[in-house]
SERO-4910 file (N, C-alpha, C, O; in steps of 0.05 Angstrom, whole numbers):
BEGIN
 pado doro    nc1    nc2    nc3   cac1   cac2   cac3    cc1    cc2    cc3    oc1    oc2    oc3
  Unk    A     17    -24      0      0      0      0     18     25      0     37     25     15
  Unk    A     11     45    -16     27     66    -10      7     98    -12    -18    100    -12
  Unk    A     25    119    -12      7    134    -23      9    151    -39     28    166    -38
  Unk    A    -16    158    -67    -18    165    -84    -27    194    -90    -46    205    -80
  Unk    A     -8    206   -109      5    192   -135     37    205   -123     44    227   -114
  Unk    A     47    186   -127     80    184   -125     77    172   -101     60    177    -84
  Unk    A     97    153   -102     99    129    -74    119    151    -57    143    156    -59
  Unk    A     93    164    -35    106    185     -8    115    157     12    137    150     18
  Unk    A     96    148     17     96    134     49     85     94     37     66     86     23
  Unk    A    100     83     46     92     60     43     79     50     76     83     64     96
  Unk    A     63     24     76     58      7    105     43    -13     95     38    -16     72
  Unk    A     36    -27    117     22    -53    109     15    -72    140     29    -64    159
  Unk    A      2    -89    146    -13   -105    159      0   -130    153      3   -133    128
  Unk    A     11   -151    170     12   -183    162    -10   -196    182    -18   -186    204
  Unk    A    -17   -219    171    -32   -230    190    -16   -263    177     -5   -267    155
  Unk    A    -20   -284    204     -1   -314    198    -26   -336    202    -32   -348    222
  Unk    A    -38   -335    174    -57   -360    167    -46   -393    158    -25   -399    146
  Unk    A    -66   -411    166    -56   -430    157    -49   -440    122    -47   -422    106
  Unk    A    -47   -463    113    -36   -458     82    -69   -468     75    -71   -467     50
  Unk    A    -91   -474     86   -117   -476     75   -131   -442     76   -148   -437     59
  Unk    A   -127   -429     87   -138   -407    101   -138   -388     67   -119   -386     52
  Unk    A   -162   -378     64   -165   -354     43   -156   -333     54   -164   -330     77
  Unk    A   -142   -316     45   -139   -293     45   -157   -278     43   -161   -266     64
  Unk    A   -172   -273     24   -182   -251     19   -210   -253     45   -225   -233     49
  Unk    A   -213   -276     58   -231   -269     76   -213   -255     99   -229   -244    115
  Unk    A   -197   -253    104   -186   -225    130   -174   -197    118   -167   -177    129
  Unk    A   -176   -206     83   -165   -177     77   -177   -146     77   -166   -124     73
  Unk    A   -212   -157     87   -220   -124     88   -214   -117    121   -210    -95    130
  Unk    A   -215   -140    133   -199   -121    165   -169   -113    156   -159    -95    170
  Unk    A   -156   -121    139   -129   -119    137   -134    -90    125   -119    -75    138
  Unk    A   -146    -80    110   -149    -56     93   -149    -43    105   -130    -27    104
  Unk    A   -171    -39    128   -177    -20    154   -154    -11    168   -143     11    170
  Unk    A   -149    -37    177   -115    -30    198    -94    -19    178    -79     -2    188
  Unk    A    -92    -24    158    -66    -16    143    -76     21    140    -60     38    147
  Unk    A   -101     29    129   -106     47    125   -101     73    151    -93     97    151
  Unk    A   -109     57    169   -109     76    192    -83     77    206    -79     93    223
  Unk    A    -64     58    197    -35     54    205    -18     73    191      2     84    200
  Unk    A    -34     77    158    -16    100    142    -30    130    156    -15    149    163
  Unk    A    -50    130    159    -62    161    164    -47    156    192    -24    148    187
  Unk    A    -49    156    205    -28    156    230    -10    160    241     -7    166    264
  Unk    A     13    156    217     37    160    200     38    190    193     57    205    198
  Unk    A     15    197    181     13    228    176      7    223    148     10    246    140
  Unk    A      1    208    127     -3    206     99    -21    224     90    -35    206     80
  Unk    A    -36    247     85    -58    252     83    -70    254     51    -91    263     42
  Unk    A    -49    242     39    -58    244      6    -75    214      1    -76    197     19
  Unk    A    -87    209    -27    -95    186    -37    -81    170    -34    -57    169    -39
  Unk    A   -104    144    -20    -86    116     -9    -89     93    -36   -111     91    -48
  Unk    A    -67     78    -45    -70     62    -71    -58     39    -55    -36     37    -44
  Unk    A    -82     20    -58    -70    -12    -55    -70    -25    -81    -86    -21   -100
  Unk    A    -43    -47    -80    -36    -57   -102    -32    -76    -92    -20    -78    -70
  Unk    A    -46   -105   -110    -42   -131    -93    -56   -158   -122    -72   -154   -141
  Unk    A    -38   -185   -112    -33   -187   -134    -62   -209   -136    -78   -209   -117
  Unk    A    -68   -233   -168    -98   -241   -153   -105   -256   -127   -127   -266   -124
  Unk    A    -96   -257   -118    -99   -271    -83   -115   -253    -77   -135   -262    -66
  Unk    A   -114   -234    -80   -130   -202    -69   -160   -197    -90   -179   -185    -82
  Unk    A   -158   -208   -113   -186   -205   -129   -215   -220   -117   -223   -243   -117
  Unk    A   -227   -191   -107   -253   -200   -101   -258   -183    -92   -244   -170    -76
  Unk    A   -293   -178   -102   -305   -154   -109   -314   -145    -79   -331   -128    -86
  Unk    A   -313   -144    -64   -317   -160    -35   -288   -139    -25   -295   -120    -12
  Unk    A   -260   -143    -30   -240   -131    -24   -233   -101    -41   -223    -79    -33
  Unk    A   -241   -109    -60   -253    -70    -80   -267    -61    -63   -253    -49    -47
  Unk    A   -297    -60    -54   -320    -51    -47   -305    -39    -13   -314    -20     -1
  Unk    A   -278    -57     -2   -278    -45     24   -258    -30     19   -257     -9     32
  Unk    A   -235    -34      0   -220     -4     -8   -238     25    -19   -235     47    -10
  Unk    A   -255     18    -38   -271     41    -46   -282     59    -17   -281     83    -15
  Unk    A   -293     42     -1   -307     44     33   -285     63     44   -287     83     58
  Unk    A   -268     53     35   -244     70     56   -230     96     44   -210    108     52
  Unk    A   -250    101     21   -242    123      3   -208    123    -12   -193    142    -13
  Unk    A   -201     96    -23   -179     91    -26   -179     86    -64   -200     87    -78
  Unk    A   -154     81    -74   -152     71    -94   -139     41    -94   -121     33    -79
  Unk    A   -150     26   -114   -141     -4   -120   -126    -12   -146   -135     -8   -168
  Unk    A   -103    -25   -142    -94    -48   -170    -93    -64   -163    -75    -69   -147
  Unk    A   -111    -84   -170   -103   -109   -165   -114   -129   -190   -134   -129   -204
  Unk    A    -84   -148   -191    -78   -171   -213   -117   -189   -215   -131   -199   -197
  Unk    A   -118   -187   -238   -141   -209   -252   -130   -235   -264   -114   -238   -282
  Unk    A   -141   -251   -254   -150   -284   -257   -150   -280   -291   -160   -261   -302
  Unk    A   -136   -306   -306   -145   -301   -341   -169   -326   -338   -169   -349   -330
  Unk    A   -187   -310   -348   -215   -319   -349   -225   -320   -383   -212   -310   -401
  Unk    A   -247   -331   -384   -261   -340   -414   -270   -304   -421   -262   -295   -443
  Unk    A   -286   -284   -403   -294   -257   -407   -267   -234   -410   -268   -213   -423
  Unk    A   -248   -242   -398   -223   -232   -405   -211   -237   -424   -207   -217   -438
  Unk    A   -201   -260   -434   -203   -265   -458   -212   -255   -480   -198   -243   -496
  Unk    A   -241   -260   -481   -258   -246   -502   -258   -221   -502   -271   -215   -521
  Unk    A   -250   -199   -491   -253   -174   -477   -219   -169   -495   -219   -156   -516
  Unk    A   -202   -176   -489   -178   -172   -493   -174   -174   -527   -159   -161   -541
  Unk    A   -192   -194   -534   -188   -208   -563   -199   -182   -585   -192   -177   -608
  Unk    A   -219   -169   -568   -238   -140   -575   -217   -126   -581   -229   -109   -595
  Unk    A   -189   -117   -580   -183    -88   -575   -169    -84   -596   -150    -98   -603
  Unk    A   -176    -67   -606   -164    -61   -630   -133    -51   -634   -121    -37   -618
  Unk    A   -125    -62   -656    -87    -60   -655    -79    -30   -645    -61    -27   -629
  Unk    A    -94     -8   -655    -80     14   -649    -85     23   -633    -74     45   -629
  Unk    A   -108      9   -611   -110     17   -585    -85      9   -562    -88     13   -538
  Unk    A    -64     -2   -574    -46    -11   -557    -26      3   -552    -15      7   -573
  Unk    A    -10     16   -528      5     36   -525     33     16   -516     29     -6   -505
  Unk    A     60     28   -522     81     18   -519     87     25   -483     87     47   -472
  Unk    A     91     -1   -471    101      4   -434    121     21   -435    131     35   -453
  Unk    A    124     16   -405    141     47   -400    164     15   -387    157     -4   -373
  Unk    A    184     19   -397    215     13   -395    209    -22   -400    221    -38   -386
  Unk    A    193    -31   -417    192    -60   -426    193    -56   -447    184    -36   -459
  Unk    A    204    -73   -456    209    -79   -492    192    -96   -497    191   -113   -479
  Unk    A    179    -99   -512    163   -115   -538    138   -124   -513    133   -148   -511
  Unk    A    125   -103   -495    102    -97   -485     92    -65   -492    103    -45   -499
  Unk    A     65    -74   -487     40    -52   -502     22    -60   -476     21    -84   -471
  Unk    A      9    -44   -459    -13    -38   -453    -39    -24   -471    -39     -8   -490
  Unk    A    -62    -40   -455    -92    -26   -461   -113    -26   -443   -109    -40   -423
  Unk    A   -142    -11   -442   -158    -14   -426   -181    -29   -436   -194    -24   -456
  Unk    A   -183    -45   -422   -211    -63   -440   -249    -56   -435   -259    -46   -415
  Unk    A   -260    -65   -459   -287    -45   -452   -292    -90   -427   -296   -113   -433
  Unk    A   -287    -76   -406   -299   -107   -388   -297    -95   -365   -280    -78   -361
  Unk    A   -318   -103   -344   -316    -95   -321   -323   -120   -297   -346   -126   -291
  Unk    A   -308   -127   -288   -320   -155   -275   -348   -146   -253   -353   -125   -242
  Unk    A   -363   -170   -252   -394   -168   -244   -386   -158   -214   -363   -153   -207
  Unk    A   -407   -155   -198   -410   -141   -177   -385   -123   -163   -388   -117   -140
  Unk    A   -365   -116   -175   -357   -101   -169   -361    -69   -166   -379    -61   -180
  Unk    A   -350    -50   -151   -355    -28   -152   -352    -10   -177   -337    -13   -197
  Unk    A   -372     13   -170   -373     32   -198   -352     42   -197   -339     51   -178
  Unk    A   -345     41   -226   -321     52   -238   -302     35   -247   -288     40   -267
  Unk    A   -301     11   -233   -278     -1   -239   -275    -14   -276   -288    -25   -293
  Unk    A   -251     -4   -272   -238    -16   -304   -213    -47   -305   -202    -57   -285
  Unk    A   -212    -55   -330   -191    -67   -333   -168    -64   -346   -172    -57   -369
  Unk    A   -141    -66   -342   -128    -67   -355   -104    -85   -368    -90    -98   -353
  Unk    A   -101    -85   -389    -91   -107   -411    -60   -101   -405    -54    -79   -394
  Unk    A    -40   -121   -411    -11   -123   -418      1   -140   -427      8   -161   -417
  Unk    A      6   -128   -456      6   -163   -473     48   -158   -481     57   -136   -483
  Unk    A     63   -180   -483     88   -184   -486     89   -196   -504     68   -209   -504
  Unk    A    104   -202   -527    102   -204   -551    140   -234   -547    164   -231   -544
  Unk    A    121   -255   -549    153   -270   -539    148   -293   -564    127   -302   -574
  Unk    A    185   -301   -573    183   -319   -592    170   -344   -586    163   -349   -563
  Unk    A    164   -366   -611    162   -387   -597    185   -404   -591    182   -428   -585
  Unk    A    209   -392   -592    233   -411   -578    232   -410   -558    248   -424   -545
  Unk    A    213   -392   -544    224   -391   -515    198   -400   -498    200   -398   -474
  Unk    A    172   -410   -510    149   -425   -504    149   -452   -503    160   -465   -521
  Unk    A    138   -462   -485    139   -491   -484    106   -507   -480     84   -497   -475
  Unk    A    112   -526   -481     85   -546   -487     75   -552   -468     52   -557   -465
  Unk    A    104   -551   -441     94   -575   -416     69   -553   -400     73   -529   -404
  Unk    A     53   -558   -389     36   -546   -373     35   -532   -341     19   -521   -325
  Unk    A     64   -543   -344     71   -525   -322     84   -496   -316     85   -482   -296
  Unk    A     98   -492   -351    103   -468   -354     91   -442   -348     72   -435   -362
  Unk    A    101   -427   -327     93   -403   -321     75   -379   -340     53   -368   -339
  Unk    A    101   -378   -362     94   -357   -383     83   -373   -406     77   -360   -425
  Unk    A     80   -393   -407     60   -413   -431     36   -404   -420     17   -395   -434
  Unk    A     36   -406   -394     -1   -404   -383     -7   -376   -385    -28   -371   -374
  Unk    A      5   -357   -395      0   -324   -394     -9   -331   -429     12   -342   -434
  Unk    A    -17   -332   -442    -10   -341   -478    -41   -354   -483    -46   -378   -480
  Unk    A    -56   -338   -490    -88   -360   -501    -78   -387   -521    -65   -390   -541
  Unk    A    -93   -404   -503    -93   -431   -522   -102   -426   -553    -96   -444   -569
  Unk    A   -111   -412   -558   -113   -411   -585    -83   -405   -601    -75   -414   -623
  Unk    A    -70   -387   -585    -34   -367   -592    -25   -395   -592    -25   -409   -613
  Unk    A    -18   -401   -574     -1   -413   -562    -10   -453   -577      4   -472   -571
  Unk    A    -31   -455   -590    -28   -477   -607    -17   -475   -632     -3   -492   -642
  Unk    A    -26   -444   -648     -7   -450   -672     14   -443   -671     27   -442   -692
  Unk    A     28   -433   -641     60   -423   -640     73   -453   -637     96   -457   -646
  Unk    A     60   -470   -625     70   -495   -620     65   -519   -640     77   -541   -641
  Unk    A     45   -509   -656     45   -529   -688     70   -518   -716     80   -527   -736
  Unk    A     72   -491   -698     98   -481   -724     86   -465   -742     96   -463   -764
  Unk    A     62   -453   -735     46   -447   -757     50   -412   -753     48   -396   -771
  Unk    A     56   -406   -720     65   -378   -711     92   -375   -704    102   -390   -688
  Unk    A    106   -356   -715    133   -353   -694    137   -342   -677    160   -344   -666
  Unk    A    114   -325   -665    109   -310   -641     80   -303   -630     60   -296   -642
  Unk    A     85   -307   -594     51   -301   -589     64   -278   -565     86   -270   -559
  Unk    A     31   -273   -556     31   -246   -532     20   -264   -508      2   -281   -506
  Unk    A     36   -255   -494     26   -267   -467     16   -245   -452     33   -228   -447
  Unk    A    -14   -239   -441    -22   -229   -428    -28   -230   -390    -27   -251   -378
  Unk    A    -32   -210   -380    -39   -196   -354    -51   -174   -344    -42   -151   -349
  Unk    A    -79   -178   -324    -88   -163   -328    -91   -148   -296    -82   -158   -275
  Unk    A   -105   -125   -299   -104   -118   -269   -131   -101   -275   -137    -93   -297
  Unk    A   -146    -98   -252   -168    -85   -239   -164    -64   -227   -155    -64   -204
  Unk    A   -170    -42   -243   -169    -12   -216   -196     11   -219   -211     16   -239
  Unk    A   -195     17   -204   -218     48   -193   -203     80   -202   -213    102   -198
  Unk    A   -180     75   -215   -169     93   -226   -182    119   -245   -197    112   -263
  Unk    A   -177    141   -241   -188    157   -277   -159    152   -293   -138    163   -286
  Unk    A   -163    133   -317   -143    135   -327   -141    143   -359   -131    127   -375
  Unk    A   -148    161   -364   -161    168   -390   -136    181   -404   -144    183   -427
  Unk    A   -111    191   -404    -84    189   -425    -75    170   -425    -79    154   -407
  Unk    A    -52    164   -455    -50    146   -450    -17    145   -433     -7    127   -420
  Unk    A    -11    162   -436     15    164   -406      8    153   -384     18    133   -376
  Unk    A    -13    167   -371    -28    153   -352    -32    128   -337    -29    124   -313
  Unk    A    -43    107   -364    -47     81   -368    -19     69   -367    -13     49   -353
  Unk    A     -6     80   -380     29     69   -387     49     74   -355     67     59   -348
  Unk    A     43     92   -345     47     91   -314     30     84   -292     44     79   -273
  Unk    A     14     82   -289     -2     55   -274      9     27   -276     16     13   -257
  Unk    A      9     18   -309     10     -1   -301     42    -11   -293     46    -34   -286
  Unk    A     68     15   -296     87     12   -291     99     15   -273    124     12   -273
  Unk    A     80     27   -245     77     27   -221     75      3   -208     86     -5   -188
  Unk    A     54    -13   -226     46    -39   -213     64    -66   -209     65    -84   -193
  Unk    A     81    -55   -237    103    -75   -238    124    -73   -216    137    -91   -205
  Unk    A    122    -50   -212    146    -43   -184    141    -62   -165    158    -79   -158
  Unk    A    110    -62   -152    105    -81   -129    117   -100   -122    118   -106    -98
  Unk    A    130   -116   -145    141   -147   -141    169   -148   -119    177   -166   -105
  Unk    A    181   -112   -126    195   -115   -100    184   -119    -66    197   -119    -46
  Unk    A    160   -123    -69    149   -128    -39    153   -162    -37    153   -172    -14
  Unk    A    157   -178    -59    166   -201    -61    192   -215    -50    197   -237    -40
  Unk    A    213   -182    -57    240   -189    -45    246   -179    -12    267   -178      1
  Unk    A    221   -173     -6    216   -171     26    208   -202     41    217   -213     62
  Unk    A    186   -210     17    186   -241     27    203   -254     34    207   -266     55
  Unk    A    221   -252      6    241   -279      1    265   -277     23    274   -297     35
  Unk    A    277   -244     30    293   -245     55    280   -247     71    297   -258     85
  Unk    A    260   -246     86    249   -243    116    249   -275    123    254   -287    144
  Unk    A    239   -288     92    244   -324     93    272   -329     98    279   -336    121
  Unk    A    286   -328     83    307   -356     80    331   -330     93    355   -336     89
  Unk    A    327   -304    108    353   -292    114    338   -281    150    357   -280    166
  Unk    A    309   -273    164    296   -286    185    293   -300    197    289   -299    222
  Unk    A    296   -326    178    273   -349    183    254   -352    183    246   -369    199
  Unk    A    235   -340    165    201   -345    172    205   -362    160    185   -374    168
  Unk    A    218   -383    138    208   -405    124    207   -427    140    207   -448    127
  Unk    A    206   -429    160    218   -452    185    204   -444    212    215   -435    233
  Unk    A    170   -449    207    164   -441    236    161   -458    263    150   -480    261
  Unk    A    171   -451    288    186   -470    293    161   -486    316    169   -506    329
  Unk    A    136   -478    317    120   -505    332     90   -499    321     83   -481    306
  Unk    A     74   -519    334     40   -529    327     30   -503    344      5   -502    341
  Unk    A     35   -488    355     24   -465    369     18   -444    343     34   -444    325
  Unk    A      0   -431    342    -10   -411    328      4   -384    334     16   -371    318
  Unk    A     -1   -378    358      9   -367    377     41   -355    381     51   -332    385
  Unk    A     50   -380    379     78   -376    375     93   -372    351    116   -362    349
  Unk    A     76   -382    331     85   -378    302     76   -355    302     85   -352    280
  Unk    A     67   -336    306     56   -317    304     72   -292    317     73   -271    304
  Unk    A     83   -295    342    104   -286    348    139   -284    333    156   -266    335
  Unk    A    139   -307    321    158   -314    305    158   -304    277    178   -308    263
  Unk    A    143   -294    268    134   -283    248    131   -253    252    137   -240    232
  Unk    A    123   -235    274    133   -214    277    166   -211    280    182   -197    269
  Unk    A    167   -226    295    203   -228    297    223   -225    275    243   -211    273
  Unk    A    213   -243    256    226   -239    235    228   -211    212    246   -199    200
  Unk    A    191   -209    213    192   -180    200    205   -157    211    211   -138    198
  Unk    A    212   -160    243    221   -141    258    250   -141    248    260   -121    238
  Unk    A    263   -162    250    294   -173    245    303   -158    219    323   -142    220
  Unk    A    286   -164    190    281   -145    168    288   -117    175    307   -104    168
  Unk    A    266   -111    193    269    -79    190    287    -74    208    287    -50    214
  Unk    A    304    -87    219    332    -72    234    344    -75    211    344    -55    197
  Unk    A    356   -101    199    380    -96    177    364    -69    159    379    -50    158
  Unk    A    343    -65    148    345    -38    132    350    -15    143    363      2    131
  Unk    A    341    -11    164    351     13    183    381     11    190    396     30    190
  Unk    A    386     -9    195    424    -10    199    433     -7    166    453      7    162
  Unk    A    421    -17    145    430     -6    115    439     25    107    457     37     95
  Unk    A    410     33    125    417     68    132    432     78    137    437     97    123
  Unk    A    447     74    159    473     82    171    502     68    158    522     79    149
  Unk    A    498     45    161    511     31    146    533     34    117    517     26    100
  Unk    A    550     38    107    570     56     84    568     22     65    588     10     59
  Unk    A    545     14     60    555    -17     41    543     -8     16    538    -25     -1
  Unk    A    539     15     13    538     16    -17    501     26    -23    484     26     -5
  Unk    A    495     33    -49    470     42    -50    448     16    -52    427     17    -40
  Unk    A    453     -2    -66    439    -30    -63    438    -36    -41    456    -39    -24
  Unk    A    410    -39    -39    396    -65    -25    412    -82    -11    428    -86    -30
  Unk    A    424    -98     12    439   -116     11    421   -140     28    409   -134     48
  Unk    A    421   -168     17    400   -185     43    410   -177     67    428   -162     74
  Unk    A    387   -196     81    397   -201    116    432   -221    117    454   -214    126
  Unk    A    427   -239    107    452   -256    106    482   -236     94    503   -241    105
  Unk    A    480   -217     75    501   -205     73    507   -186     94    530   -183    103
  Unk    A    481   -170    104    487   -152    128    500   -166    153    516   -153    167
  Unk    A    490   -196    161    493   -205    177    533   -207    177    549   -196    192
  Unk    A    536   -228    151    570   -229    138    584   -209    147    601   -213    164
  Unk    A    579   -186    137    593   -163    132    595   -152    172    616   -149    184
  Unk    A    568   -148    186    574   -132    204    569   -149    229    587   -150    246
  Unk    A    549   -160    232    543   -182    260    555   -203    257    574   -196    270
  Unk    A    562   -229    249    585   -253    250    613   -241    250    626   -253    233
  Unk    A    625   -225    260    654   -220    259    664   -231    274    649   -236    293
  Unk    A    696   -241    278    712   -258    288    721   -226    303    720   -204    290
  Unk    A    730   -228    332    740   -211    352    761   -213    370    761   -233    385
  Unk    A    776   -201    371    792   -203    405    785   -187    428    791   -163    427
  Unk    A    778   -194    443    770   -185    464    794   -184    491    804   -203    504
  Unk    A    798   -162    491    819   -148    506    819   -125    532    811   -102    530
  Unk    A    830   -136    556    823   -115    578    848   -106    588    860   -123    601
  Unk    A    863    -78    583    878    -69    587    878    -37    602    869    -19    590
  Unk    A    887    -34    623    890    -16    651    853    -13    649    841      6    639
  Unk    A    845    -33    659    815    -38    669    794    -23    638    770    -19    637
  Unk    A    814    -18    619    796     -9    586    792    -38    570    810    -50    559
  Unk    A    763    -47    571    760    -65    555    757    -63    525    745    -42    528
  Unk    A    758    -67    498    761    -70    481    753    -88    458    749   -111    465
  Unk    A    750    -85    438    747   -107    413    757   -101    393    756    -79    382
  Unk    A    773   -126    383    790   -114    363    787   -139    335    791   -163    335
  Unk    A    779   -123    314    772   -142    298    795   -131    269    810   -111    269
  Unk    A    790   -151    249    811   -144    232    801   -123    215    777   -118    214
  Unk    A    826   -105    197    830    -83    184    805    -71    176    794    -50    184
  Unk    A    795    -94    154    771    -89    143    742    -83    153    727    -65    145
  Unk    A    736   -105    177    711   -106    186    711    -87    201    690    -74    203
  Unk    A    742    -78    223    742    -62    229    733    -34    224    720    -18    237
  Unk    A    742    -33    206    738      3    189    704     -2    186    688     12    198
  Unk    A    699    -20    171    662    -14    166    655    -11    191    656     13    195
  Unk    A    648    -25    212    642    -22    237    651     -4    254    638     -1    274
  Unk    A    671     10    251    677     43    266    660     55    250    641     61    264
  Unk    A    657     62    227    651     80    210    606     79    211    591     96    201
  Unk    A    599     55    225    582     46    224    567     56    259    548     70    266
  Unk    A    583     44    268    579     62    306    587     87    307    580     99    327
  Unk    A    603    101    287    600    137    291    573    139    278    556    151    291
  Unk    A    565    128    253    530    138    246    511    135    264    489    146    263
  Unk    A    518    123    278    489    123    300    498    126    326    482    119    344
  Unk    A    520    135    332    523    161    349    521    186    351    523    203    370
  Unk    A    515    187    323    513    216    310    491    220    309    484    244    308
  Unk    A    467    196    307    442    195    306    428    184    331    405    174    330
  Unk    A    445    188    360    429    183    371    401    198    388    384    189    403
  Unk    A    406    224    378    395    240    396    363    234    375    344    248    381
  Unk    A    359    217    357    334    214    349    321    201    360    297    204    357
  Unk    A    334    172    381    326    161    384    306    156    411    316    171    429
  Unk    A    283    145    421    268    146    439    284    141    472    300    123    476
  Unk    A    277    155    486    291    160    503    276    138    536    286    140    558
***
């Protein structure tokens, strides 16, 4: 969730369900809390949730709209999507913003009981068929209408479009507009590489008992663990990238030490290198400590 237009303030809500558990049945309390967690924050501009289809349902629109918010969220490829998509005429298609051989569009479809206003939007990628495959488990084969994607695989096409679509409450009527929306949306997937470290550089992939309770605890822990290494990134001199938890950890917490007490002055003394990052790392947040809560 962030807020719109230009990502000012990001936040968000986790909740730790089981692997049967729907989502989208706790996501309109999740909306609420997240919303009132950003105004809280101080956000006072338009709130835009973006979420991918796990989040589609008209049910989770109707309580963003409620909350006077804006929505993107990823659409299911369906038989009305499809047909909707197959509608749009060639020169209705506008070139993406920083993808090659993608075109966005808006489709005349509006899925049923959703809220007024809502639109769809199209993103078709234009890929050879050397790089399509037959087996059915392929990712980007299943983005590709069985109709494309049979005569790309009889030899009869040398190239199909694999589409994606998304659902929003947007006014998006230039086509700049449309071409940044949907290139906003693509950004999101970095909330993915929040997953993947908080898993395998945390530990949330490994929860450690049958208690709810405690997994649950363990799962704040980790997200908490996250947000120290980015806040120590801050102070931190390792460069403008991103670095995981496991490199922050390498680099500044696992260090090898000597530990030394001389005329009652205790000490640590680590080698050249780790040394210097780590002085250079405890002057930044000595320098910053007078921010801190007292």
């Amino acid at each position: 969730m962030s807020q719109s237009p230009g990502v000012q303030l990001q936040g968000g809500t986790s909740d730790l369900l089981d692997g049967r558990s729907d989502g989208r049945t706790v996501s309109p309390a999740q909306i609420s809390r997240a919303v009132d967690a950003v105004r809280a924050a101080g956000a006072g501009g338009q709130i835009l949730f973006q979420g991918d289809s796990g989040y589609y349902a008209g049910k989770v629109a109707e309580k963003i709209v409620a909350r006077q918010a804006l929505f993107r969220l990823a659409v299911p490829r369906s038989r009305p999507v499809w047909r909707a998509v197959a509608a749009v005429h060639e020169d209705d298609w506008i070139d993406a913003v920083d993808y090659p051989d993608a075109q966005v569009a808006m489709l005349d479809y509006v899925p049923a009981g959703w809220p007024e206003g809502t639109r769809v939007m199209a993103r078709r990628v234009r890929y050879d068929a050397a790089v399509l495959s037959a087996d059915p488990r392929s990712r980007r084969s299943r983005t590709v209408g069985r109709d494309q994607l049979a005569l790309v695989l009889d030899g009869l096409e040398e190239q199909a479009y694999a589409y994606s679509f998304i659902a929003t409450n947007e006014e998006l009527d230039l086509d700049e507009e449309i071409a940044a929306a949907q290139w906003e949306f693509r950004r999101r997937t970095r909330i993915e590489e929040l997953f993947r470290d908080a898993a395998h550089g945390a530990g949330l992939n490994h929860l450690p008992s049958a208690s709810h309770q405690v997994n649950a605890m363990w799962m704040w822990g980790a997200l908490l663990a996250y947000n120290l290494t980015a806040w120590l990134q801050m102070l931190a001199p390792l460069g403008v990238a991103r670095r995981r938890i496991a490199t922050v950890r390498r680099l500044l917490i696992r260090r090898a030490a000597r530990w030394t007490a001389t005329a009652r002055r205790h000490e640590l003394h680590f080698t050249a290198q780790a040394g210097e990052l780590i002085a250079q790392t405890l002057a930044r947040i000595r320098a910053h400590r007078h921010l801190l809560p007292t």
